[in-house]
Residue frames as a rotation matrix with the C-alpha (Angstrom) as fourth column:
UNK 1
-0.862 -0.217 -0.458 6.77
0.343 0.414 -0.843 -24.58
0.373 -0.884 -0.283 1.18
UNK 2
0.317 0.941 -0.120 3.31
0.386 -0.013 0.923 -24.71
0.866 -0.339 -0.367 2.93
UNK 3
-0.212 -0.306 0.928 3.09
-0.672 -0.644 -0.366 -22.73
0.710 -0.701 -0.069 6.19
UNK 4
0.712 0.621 -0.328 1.85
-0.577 0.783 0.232 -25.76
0.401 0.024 0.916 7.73
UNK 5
0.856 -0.349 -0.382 5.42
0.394 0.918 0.046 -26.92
0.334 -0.190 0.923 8.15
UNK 6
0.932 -0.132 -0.338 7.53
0.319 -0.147 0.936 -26.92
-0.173 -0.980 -0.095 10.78
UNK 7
-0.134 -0.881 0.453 10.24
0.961 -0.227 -0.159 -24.70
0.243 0.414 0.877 9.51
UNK 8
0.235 -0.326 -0.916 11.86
0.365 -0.844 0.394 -21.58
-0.901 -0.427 -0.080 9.86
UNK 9
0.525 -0.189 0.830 11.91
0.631 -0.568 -0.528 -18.62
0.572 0.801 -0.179 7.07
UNK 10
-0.289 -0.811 -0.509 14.21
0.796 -0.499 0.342 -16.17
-0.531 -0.306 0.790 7.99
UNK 11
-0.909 -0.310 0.279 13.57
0.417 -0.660 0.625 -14.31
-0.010 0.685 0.729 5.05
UNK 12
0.067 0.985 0.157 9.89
0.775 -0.151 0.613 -13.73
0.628 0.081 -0.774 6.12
UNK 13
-0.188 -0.037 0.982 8.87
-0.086 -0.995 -0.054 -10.37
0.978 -0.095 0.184 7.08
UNK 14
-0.325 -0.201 -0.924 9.16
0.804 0.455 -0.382 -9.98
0.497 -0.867 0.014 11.48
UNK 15
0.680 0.698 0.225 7.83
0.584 -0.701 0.410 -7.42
0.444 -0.147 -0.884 13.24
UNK 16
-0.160 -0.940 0.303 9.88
0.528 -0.341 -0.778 -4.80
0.834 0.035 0.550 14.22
UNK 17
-0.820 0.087 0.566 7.45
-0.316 -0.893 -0.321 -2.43
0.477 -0.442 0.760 16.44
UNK 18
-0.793 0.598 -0.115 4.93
0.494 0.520 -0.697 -3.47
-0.357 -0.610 -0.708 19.00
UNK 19
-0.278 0.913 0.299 1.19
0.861 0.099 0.499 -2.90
0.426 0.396 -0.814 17.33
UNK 20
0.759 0.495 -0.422 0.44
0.645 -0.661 0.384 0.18
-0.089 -0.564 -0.821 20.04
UNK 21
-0.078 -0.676 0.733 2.41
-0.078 -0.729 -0.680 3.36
0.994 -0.111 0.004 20.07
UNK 22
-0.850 -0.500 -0.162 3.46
0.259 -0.131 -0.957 4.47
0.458 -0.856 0.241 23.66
UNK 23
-0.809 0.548 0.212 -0.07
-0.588 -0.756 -0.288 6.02
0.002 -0.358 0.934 23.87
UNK 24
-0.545 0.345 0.764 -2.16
-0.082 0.885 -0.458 3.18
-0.835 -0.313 -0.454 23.47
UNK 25
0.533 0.628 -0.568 -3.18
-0.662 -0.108 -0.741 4.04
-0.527 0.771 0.358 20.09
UNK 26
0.703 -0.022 0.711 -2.97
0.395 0.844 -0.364 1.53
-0.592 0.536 0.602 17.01
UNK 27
-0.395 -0.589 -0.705 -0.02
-0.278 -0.655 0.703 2.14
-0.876 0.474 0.095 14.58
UNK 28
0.516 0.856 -0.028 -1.40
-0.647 0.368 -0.668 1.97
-0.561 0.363 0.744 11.10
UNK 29
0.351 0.089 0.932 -1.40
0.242 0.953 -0.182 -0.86
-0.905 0.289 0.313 9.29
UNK 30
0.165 -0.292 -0.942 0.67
-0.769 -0.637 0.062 -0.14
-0.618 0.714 -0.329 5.96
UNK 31
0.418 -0.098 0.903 0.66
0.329 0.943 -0.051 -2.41
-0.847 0.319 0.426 2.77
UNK 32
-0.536 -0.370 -0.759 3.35
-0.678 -0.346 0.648 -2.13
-0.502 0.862 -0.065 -0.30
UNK 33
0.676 0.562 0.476 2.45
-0.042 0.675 -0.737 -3.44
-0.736 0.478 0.480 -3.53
UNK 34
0.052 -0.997 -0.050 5.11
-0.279 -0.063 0.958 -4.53
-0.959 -0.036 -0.282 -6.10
UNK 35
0.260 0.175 0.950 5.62
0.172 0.959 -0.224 -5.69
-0.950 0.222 0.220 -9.19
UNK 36
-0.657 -0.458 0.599 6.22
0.648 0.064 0.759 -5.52
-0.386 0.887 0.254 -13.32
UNK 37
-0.629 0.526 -0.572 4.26
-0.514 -0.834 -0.202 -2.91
-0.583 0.166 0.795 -15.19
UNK 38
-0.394 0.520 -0.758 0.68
-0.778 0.250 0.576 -3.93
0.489 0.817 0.306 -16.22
UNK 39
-0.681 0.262 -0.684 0.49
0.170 0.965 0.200 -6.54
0.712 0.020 -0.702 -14.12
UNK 40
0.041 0.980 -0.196 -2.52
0.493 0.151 0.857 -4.93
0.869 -0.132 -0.476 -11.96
UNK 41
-0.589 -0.433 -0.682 -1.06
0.805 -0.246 -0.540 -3.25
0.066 -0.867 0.494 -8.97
UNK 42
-0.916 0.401 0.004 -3.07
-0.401 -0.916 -0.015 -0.15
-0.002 -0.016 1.000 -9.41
UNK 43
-0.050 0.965 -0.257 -6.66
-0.427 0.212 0.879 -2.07
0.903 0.154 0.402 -10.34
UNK 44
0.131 0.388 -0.912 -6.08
0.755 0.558 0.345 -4.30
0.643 -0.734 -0.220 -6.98
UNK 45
-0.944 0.103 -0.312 -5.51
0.157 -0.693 -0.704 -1.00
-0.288 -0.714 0.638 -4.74
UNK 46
-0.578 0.803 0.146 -8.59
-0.674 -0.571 0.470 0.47
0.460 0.173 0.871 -6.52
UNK 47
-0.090 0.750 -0.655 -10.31
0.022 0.659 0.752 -2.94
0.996 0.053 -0.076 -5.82
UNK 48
-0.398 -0.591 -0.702 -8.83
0.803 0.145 -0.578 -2.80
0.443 -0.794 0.416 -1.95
UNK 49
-0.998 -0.006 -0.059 -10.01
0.033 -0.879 -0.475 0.69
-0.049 -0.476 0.878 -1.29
UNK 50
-0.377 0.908 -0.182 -13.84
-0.763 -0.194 0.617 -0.15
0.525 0.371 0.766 -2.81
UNK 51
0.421 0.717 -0.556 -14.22
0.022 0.605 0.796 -2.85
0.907 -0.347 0.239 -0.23
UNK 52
-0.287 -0.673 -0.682 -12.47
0.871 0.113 -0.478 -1.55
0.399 -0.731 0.554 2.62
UNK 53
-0.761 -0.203 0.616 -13.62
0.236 -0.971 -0.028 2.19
0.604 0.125 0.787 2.53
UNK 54
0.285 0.854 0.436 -16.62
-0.331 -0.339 0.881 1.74
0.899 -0.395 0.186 4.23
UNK 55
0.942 -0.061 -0.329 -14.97
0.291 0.632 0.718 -0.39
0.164 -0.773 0.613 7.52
UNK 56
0.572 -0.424 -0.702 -11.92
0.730 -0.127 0.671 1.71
-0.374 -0.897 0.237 7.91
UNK 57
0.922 0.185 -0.340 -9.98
0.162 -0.982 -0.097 4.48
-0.352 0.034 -0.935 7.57
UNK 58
0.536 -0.392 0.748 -7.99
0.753 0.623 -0.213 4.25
-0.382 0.677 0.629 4.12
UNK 59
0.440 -0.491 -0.752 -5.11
-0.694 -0.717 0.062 6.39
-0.570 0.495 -0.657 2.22
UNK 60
0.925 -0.082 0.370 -3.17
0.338 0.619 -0.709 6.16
-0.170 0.781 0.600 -0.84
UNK 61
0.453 -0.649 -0.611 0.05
-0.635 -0.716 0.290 7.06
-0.626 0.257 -0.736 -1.50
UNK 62
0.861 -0.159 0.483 1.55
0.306 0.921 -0.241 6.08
-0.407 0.355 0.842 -4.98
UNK 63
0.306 -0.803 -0.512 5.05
-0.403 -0.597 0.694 6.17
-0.863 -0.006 -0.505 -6.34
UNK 64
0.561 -0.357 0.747 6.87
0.800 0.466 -0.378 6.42
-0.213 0.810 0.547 -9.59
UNK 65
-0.289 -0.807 0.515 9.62
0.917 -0.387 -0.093 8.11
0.274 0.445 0.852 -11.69
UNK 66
-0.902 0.090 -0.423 8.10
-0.091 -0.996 -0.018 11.19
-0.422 0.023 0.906 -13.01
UNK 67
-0.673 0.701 0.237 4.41
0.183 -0.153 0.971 10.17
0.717 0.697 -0.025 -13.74
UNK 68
-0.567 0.655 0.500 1.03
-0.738 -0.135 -0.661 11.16
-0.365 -0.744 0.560 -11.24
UNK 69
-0.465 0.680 -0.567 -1.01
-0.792 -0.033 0.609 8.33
0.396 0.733 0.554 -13.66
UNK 70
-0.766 0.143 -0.627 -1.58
0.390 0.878 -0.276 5.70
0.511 -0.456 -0.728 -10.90
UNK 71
-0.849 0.161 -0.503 -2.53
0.477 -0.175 -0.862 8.19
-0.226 -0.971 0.071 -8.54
UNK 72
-0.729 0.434 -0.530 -4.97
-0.685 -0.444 0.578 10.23
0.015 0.784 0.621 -11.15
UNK 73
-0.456 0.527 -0.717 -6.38
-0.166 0.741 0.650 6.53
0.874 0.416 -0.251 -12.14
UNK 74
-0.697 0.237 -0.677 -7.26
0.700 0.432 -0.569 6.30
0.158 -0.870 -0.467 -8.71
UNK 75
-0.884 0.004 -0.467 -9.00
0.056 -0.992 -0.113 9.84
-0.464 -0.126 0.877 -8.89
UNK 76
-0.734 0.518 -0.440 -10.78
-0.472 0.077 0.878 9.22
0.488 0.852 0.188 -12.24
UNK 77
-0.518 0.314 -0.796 -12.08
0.162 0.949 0.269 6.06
0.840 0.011 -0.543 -10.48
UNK 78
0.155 0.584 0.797 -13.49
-0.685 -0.518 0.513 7.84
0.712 -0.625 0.320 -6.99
UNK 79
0.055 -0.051 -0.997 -12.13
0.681 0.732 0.000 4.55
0.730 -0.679 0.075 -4.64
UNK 80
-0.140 -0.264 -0.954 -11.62
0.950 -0.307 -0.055 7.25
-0.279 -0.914 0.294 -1.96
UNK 81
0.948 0.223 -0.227 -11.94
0.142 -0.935 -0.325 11.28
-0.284 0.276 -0.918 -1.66
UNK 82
0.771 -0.558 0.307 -9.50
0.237 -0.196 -0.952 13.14
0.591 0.806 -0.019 -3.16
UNK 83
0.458 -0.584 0.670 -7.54
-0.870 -0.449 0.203 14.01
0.182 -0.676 -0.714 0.30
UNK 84
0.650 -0.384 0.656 -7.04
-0.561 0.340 0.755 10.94
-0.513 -0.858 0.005 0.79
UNK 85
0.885 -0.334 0.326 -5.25
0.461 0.517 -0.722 10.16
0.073 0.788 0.611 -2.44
UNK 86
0.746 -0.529 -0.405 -1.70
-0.400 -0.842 0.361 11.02
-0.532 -0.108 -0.840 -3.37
UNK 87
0.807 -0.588 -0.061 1.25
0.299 0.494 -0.816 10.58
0.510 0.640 0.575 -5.89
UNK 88
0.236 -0.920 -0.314 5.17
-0.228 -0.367 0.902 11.02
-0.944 -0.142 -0.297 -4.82
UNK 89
0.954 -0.271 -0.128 7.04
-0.219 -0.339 -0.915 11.79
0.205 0.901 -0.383 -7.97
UNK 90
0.866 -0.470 -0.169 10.19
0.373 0.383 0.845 10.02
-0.333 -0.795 0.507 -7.03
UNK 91
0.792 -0.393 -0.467 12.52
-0.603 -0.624 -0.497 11.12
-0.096 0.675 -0.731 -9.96
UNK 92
-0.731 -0.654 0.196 15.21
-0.681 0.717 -0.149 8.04
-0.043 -0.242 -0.969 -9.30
UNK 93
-0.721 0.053 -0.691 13.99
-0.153 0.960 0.234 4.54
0.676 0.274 -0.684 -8.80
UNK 94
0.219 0.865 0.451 10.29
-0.510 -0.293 0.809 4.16
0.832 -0.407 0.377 -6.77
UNK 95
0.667 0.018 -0.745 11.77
0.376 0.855 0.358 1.99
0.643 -0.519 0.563 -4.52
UNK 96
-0.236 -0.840 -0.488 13.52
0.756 0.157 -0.635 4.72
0.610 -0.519 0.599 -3.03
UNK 97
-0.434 0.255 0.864 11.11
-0.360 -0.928 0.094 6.65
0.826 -0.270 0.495 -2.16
């Protein structure tokens, strides 16, 4: 289904919280990334953070079982300082952290 047409998704993602906090500041802007192992989720953050880093003000936080090797690869790779990297270590399924 093109957006283009005149239809309702329900299942499409709705906003929940008005863009400004109470203080007139921006809330930030937060993107998940999903998917099968291998299939690039880590190379398109790295890519994401190497054209974004100059024009705004970027963090990482990555999650899995019981490994840091996303968050590392991101390290190795310098897309950001090192503060602004991070791993959670979820021990259960990443999707509950």
């Amino acid at each position: 289904m093109h957006l283009d047409h005149p239809v309702t998704m329900p299942y499409r993602h709705t906003y929940s919280v008005e863009p400004l906090r109470t203080d007139g500041r921006l809330r930030a802007f937060r993107v998940g990334l999903g998917g099968p192992v291998g299939t690039g989720k880590t190379a398109s953050v790295a890519a994401l953070c190497r054209t974004l880093r100059d024009e705004l003000s970027l963090a990482v936080v990555t999650n899995d079982i019981y490994t840091r090797e996303d968050a590392e690869f991101l390290l190795r790779e310098a897309v950001l300082p090192p503060e602004r990297i991070t791993a959670v270590e979820t021990g259960a399924c990443p999707h509950t952290a």
